[in-house]
mmCIF file of the N, C-alpha and C atoms, coordinates in Angstrom:
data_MODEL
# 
_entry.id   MODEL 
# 
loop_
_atom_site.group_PDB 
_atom_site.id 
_atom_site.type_symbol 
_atom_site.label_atom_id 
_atom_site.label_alt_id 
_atom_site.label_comp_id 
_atom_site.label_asym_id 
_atom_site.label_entity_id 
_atom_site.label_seq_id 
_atom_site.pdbx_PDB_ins_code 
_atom_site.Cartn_x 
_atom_site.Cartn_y 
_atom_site.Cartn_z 
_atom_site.occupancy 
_atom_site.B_iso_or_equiv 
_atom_site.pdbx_formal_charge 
_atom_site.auth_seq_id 
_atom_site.auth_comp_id 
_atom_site.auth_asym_id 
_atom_site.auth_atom_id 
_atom_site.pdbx_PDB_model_num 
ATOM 1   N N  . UNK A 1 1  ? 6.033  58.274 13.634 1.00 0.00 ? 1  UNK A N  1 
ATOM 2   C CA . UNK A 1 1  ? 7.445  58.117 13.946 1.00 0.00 ? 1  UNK A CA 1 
ATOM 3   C C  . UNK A 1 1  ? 7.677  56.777 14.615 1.00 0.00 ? 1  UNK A C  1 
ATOM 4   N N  . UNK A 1 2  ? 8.671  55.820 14.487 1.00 0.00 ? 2  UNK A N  1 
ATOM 5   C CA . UNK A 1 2  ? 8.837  54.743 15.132 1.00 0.00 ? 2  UNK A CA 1 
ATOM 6   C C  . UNK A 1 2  ? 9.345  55.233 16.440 1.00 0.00 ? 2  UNK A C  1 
ATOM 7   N N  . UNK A 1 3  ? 9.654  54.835 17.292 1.00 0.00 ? 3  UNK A N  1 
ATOM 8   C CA . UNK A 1 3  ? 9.609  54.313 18.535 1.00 0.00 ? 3  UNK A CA 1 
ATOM 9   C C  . UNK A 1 3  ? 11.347 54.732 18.860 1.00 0.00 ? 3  UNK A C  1 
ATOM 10  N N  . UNK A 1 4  ? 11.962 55.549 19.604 1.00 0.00 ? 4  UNK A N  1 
ATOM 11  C CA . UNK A 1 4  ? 12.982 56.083 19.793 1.00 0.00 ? 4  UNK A CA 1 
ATOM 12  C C  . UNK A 1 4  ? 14.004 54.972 19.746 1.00 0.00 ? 4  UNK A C  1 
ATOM 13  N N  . UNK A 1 5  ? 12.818 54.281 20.676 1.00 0.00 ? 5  UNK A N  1 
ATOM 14  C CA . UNK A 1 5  ? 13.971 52.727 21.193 1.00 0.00 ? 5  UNK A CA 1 
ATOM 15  C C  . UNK A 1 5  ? 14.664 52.052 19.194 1.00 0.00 ? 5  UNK A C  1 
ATOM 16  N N  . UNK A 1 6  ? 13.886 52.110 18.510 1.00 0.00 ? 6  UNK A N  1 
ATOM 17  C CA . UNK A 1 6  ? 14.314 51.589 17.121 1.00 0.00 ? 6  UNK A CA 1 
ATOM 18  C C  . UNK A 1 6  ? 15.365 52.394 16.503 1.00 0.00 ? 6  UNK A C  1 
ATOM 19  N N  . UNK A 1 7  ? 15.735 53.576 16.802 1.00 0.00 ? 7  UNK A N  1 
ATOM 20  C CA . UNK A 1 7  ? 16.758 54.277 16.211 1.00 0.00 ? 7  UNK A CA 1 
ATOM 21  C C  . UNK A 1 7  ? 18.028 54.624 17.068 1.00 0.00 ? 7  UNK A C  1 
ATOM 22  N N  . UNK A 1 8  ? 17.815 54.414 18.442 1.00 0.00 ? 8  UNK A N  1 
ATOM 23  C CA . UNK A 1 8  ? 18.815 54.914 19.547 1.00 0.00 ? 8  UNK A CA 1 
ATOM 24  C C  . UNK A 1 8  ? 19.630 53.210 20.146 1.00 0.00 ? 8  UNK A C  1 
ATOM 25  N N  . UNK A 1 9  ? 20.916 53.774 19.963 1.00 0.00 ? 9  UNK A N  1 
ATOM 26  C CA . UNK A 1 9  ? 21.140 51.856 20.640 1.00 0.00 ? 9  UNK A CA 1 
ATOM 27  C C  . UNK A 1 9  ? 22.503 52.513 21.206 1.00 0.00 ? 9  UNK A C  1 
ATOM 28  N N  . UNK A 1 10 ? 22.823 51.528 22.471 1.00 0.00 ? 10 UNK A N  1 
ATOM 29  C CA . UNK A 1 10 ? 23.592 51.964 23.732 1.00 0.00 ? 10 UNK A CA 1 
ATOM 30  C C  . UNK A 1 10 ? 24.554 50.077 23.344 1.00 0.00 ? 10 UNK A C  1 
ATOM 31  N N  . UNK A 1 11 ? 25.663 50.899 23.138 1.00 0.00 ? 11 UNK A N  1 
ATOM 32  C CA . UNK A 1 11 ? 26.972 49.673 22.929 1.00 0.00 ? 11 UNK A CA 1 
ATOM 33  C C  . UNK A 1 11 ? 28.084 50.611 23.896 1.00 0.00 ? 11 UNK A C  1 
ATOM 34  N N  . UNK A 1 12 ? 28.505 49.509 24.753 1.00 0.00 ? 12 UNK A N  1 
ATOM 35  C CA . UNK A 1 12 ? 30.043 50.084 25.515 1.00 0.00 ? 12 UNK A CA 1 
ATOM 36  C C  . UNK A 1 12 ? 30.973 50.288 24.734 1.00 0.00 ? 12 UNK A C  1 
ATOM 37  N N  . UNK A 1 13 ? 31.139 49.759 23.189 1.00 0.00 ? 13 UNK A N  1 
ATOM 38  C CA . UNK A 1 13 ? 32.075 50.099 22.736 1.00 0.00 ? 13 UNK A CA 1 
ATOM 39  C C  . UNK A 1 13 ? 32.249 51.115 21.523 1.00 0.00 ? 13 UNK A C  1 
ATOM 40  N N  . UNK A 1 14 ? 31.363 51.954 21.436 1.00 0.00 ? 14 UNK A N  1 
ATOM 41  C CA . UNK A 1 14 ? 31.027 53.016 20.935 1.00 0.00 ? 14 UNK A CA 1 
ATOM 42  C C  . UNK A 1 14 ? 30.579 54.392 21.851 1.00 0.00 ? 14 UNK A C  1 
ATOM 43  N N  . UNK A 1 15 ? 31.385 55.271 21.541 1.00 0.00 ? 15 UNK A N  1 
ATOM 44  C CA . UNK A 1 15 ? 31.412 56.710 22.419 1.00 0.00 ? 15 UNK A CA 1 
ATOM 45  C C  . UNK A 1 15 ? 31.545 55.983 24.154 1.00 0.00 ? 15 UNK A C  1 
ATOM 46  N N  . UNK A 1 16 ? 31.925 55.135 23.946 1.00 0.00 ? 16 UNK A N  1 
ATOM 47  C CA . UNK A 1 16 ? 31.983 55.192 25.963 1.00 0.00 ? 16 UNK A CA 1 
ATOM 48  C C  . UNK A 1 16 ? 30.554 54.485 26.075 1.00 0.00 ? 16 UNK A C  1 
ATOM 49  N N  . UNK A 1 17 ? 29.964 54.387 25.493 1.00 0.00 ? 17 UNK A N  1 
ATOM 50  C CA . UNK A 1 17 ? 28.438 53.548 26.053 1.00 0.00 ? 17 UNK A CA 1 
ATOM 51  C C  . UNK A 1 17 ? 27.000 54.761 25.585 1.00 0.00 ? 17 UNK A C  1 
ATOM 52  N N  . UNK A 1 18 ? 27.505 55.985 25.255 1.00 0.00 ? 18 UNK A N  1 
ATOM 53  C CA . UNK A 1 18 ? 26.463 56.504 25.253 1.00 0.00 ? 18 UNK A CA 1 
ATOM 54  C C  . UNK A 1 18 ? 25.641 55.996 24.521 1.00 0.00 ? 18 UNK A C  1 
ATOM 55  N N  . UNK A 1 19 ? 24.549 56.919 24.368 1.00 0.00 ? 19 UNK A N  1 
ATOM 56  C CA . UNK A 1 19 ? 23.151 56.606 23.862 1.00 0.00 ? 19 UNK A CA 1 
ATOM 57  C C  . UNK A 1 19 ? 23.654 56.846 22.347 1.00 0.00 ? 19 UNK A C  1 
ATOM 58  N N  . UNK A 1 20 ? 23.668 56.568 21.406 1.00 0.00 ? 20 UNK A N  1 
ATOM 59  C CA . UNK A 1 20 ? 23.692 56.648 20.032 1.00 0.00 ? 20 UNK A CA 1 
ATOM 60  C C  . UNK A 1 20 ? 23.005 56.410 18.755 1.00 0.00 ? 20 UNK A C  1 
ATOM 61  N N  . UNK A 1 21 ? 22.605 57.879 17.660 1.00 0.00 ? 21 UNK A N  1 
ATOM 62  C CA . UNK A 1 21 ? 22.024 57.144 16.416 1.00 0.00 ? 21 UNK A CA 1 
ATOM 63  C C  . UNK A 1 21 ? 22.587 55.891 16.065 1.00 0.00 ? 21 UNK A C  1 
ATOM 64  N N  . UNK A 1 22 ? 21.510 54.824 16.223 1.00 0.00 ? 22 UNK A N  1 
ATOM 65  C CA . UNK A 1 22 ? 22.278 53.461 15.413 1.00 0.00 ? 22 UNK A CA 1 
ATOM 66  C C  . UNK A 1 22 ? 22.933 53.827 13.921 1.00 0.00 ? 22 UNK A C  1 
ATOM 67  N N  . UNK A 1 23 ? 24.005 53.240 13.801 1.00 0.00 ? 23 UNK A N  1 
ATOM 68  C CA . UNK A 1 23 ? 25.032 52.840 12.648 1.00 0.00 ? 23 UNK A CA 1 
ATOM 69  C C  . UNK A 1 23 ? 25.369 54.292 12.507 1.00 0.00 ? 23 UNK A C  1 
ATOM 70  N N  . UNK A 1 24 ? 25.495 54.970 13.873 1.00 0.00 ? 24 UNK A N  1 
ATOM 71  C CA . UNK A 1 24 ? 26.859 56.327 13.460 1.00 0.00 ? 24 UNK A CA 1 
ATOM 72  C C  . UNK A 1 24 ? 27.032 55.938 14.814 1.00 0.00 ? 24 UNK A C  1 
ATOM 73  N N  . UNK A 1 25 ? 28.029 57.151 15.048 1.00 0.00 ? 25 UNK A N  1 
ATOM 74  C CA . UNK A 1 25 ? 28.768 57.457 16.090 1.00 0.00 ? 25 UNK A CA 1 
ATOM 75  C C  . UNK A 1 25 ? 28.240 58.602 16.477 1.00 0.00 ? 25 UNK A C  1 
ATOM 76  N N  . UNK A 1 26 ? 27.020 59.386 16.239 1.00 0.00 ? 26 UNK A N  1 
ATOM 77  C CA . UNK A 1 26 ? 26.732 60.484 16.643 1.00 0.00 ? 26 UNK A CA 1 
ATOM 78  C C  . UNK A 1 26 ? 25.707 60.338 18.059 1.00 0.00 ? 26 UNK A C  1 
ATOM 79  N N  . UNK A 1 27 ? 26.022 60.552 18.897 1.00 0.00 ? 27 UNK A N  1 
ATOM 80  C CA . UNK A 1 27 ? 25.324 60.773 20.237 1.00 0.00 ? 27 UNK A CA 1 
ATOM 81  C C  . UNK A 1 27 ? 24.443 61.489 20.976 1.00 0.00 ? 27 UNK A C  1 
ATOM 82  N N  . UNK A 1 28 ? 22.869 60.891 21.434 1.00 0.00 ? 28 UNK A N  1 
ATOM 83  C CA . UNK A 1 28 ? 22.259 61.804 21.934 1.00 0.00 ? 28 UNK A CA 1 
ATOM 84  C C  . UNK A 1 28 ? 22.286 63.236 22.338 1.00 0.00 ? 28 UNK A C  1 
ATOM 85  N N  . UNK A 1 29 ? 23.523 63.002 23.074 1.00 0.00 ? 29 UNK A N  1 
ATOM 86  C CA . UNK A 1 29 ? 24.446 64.501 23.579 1.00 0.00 ? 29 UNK A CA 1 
ATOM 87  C C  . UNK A 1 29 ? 24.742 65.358 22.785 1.00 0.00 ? 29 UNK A C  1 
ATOM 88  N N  . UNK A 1 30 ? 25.580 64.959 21.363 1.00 0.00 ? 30 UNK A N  1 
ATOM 89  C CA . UNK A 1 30 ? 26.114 66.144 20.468 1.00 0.00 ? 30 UNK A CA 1 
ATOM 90  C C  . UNK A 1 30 ? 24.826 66.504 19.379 1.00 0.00 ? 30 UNK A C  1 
ATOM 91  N N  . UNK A 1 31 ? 23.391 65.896 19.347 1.00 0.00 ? 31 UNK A N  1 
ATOM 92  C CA . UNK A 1 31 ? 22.199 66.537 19.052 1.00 0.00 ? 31 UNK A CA 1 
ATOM 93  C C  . UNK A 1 31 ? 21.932 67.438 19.796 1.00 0.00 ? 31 UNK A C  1 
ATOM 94  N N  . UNK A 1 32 ? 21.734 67.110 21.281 1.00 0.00 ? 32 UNK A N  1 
ATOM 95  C CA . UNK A 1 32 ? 20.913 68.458 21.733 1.00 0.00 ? 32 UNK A CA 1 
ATOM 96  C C  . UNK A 1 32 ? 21.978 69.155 22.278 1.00 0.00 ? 32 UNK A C  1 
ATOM 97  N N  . UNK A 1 33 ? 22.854 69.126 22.112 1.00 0.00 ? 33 UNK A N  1 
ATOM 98  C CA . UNK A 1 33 ? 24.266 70.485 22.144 1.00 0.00 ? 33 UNK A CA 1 
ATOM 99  C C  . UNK A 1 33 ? 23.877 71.072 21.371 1.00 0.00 ? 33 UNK A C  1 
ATOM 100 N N  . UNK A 1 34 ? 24.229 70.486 19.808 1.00 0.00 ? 34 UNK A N  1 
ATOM 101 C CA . UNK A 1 34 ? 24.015 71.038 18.892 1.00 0.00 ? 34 UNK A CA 1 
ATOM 102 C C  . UNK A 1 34 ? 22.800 71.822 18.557 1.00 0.00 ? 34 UNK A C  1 
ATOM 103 N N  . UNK A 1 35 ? 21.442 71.652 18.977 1.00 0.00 ? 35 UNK A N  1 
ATOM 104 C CA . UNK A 1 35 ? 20.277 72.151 19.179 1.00 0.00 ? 35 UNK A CA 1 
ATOM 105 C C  . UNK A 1 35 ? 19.771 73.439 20.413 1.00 0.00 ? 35 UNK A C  1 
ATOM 106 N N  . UNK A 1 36 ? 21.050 72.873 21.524 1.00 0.00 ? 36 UNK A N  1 
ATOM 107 C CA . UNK A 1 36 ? 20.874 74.152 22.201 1.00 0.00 ? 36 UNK A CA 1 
ATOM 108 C C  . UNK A 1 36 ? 21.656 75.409 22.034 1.00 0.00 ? 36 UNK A C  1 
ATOM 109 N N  . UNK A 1 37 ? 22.867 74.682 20.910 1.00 0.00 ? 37 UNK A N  1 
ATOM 110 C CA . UNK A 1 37 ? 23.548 76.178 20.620 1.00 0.00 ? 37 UNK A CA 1 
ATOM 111 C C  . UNK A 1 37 ? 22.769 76.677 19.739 1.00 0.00 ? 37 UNK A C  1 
ATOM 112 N N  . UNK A 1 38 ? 21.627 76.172 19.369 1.00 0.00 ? 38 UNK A N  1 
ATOM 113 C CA . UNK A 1 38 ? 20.663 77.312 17.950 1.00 0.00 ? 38 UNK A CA 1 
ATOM 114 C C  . UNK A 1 38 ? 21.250 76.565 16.632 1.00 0.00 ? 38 UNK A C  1 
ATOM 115 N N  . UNK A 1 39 ? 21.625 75.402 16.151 1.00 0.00 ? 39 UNK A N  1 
ATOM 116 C CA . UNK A 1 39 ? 21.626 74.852 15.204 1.00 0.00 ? 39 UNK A CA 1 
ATOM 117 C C  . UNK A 1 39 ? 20.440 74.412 14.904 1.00 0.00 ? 39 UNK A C  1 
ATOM 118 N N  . UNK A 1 40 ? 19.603 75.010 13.296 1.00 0.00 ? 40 UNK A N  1 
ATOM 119 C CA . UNK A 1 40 ? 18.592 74.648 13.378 1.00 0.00 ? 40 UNK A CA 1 
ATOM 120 C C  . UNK A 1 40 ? 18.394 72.319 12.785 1.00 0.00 ? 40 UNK A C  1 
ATOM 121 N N  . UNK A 1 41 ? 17.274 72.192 12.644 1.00 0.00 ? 41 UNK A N  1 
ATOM 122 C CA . UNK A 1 41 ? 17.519 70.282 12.671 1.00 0.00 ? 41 UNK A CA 1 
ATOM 123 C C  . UNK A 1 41 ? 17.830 70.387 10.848 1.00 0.00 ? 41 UNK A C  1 
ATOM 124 N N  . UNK A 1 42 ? 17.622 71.771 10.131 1.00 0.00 ? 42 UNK A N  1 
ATOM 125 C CA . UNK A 1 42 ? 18.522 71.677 8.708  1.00 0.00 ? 42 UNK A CA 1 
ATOM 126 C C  . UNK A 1 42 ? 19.551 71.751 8.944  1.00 0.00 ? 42 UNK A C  1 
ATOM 127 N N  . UNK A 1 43 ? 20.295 72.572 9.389  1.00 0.00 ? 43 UNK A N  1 
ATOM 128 C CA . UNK A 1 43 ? 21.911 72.862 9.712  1.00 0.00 ? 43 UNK A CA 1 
ATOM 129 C C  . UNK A 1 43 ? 22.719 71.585 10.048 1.00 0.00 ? 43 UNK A C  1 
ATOM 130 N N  . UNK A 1 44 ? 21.668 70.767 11.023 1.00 0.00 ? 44 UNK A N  1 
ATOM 131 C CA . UNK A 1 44 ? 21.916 69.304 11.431 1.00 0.00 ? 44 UNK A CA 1 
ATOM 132 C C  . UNK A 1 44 ? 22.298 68.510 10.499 1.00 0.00 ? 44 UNK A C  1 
ATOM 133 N N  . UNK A 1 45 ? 21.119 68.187 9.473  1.00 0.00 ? 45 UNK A N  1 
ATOM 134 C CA . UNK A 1 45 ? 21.571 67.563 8.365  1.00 0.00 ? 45 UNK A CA 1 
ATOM 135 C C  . UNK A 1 45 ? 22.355 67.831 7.541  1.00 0.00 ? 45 UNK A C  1 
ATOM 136 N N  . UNK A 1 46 ? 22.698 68.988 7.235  1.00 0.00 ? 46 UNK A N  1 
ATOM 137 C CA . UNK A 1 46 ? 23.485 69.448 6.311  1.00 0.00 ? 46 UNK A CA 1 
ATOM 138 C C  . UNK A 1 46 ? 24.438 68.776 6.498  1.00 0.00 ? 46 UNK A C  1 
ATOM 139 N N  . UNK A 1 47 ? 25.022 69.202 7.763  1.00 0.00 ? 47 UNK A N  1 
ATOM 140 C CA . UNK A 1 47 ? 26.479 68.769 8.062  1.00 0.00 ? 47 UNK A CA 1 
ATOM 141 C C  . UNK A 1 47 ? 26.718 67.223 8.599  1.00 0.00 ? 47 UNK A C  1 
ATOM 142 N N  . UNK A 1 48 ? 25.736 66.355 8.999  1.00 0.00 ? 48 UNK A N  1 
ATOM 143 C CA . UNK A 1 48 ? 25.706 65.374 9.029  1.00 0.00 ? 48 UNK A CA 1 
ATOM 144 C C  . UNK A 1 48 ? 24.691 64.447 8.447  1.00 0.00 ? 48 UNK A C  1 
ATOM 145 N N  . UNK A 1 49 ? 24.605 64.372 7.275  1.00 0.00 ? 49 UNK A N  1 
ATOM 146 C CA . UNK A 1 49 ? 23.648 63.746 5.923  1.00 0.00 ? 49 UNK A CA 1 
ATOM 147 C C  . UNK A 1 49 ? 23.297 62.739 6.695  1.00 0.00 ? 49 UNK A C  1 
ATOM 148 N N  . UNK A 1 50 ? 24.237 61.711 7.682  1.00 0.00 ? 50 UNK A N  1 
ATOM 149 C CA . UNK A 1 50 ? 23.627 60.620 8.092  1.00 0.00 ? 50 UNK A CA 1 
ATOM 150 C C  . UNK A 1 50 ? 22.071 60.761 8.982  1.00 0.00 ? 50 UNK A C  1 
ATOM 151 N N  . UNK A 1 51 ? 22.326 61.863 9.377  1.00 0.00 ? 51 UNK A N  1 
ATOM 152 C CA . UNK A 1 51 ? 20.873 62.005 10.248 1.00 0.00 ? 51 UNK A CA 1 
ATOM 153 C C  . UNK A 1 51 ? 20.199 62.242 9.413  1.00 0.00 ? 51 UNK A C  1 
ATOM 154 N N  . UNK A 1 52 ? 18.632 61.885 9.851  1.00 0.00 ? 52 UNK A N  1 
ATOM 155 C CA . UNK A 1 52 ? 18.000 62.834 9.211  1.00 0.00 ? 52 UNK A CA 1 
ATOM 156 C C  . UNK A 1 52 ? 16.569 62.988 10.625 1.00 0.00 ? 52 UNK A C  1 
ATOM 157 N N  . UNK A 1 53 ? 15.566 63.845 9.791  1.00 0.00 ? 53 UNK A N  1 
ATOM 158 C CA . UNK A 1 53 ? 14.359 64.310 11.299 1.00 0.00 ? 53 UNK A CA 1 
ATOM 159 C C  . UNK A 1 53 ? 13.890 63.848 11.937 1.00 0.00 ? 53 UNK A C  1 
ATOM 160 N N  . UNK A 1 54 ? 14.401 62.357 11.496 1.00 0.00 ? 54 UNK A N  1 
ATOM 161 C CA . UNK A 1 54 ? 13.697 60.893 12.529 1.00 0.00 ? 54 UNK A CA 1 
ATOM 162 C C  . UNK A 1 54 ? 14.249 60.663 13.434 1.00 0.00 ? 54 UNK A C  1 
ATOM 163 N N  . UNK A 1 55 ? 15.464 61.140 13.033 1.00 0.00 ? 55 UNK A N  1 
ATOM 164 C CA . UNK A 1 55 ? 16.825 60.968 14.146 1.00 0.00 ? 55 UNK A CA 1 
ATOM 165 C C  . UNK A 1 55 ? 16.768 61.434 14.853 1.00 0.00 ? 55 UNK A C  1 
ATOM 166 N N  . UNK A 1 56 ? 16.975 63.259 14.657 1.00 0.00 ? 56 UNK A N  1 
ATOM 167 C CA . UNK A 1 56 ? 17.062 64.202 15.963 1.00 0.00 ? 56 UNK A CA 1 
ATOM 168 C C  . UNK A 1 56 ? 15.678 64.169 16.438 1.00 0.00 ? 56 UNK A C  1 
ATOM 169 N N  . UNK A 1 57 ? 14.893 63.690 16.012 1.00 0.00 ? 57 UNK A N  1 
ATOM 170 C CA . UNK A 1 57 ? 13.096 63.922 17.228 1.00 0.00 ? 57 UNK A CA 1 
ATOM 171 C C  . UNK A 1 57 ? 13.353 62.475 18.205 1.00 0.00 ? 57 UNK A C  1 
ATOM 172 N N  . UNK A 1 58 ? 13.939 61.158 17.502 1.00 0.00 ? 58 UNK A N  1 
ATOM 173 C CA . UNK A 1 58 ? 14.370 60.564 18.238 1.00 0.00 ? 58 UNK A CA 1 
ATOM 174 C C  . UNK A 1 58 ? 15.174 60.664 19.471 1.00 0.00 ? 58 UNK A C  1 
ATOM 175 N N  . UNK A 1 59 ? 16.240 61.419 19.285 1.00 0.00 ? 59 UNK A N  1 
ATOM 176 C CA . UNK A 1 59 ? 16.982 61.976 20.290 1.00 0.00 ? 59 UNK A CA 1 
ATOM 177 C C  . UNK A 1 59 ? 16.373 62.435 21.601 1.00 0.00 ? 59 UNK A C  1 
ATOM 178 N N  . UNK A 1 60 ? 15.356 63.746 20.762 1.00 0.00 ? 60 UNK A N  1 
ATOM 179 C CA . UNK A 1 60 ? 14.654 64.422 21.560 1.00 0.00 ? 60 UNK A CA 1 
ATOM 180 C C  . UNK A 1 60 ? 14.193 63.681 22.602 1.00 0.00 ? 60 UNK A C  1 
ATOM 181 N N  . UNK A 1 61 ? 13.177 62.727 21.737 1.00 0.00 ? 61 UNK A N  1 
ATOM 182 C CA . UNK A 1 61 ? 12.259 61.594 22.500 1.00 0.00 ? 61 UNK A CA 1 
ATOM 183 C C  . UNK A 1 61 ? 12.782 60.754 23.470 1.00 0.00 ? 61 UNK A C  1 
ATOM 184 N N  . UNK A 1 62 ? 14.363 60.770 23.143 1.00 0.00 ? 62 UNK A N  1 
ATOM 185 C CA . UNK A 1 62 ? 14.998 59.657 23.916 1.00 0.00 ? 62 UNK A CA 1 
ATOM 186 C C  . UNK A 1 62 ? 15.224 60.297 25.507 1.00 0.00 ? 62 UNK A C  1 
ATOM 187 N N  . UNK A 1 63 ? 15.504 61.551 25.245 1.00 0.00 ? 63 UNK A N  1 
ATOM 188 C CA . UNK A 1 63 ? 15.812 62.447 26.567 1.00 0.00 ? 63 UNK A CA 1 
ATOM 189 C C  . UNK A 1 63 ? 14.838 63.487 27.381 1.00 0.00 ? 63 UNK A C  1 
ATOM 190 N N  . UNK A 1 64 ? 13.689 63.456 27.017 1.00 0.00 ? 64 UNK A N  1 
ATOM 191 C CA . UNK A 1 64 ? 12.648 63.240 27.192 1.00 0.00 ? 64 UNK A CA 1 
ATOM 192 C C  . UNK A 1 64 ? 12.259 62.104 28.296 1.00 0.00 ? 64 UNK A C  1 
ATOM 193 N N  . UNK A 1 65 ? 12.490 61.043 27.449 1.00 0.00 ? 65 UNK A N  1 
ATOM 194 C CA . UNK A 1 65 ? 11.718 59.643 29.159 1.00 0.00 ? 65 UNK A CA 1 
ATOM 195 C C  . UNK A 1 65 ? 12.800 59.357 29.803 1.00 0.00 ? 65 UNK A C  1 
ATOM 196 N N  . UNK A 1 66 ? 14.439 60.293 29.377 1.00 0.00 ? 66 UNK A N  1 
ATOM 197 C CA . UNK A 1 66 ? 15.097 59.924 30.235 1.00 0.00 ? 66 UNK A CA 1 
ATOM 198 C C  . UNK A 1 66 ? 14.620 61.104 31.644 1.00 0.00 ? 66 UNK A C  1 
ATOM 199 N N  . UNK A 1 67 ? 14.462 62.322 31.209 1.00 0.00 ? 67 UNK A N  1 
ATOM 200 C CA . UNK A 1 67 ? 13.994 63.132 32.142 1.00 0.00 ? 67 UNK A CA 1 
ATOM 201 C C  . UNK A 1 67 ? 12.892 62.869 32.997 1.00 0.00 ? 67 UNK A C  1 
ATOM 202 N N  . UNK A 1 68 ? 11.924 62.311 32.456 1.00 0.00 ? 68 UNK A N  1 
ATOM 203 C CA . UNK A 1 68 ? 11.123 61.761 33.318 1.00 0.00 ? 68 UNK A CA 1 
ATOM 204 C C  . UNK A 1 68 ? 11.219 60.886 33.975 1.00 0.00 ? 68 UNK A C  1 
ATOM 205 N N  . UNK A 1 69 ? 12.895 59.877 33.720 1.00 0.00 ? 69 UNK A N  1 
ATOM 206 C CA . UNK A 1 69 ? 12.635 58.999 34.674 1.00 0.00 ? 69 UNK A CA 1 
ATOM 207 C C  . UNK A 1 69 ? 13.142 59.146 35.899 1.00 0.00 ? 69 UNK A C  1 
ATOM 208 N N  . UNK A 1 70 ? 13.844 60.654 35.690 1.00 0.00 ? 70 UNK A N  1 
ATOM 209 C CA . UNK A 1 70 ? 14.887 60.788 37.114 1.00 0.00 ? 70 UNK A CA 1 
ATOM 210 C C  . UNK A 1 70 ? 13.687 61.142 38.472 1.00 0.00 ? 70 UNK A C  1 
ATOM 211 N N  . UNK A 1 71 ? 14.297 60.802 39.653 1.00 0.00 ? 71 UNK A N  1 
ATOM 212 C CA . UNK A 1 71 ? 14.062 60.677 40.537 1.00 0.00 ? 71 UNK A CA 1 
ATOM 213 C C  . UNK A 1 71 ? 14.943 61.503 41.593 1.00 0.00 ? 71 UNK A C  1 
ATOM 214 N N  . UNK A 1 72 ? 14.513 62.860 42.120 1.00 0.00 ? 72 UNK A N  1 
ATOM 215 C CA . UNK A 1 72 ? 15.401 63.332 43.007 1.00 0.00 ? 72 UNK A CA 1 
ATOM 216 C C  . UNK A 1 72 ? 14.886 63.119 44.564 1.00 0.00 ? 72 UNK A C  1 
ATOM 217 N N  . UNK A 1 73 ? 15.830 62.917 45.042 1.00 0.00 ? 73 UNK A N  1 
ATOM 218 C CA . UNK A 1 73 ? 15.869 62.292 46.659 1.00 0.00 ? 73 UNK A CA 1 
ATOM 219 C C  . UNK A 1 73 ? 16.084 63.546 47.199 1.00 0.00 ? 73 UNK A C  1 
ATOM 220 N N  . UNK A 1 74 ? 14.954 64.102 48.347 1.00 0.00 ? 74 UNK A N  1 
ATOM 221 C CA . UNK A 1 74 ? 14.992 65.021 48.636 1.00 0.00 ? 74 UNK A CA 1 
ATOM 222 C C  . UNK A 1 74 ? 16.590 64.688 50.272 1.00 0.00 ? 74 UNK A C  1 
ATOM 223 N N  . UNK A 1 75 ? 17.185 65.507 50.858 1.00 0.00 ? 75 UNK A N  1 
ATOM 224 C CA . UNK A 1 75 ? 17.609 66.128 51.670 1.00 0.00 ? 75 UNK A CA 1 
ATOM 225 C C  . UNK A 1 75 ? 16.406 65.825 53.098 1.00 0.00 ? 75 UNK A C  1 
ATOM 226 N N  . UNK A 1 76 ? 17.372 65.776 53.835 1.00 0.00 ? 76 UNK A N  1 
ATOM 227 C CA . UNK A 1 76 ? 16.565 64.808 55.409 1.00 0.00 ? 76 UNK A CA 1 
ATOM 228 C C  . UNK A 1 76 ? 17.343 66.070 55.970 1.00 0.00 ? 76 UNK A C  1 
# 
């Protein structure tokens, strides 16, 4: 699989800045919505041909090292 960073690209002037499949408008976010309401990654494509399994594992991948990069500050 290439490298998340090659399929995911962040422009302010698309969706507000989110994270986005390059050359759609479809957003990190409305993948794993769509994945946590139980859409399986066929159902995905179906309805949006532009993706395809490189995409949504990309996604995955993308939110993934975003999770790891958070940092919670504990309470003093």
């Amino acid at each position: 699989m290439k490298s998340y960073r090659e399929l995911i690209s962040i422009n302010p002037n698309i969706r507000f800045g989110k994270p986005c499949i390059k050359n759609t408008r479809i957003s990190v976010g409305d993948i794993l919505g769509w994945l946590a309401a139980g859409m399986t990654n066929e159902e995905i494509m179906e309805d949006f041909p532009e993706l395809s399994m490189e995409a949504i594992r990309a996604a995955l991948a993308f939110a993934a090292d975003r999770e790891e990069s958070i940092k919670i500050l504990a309470a003093a």
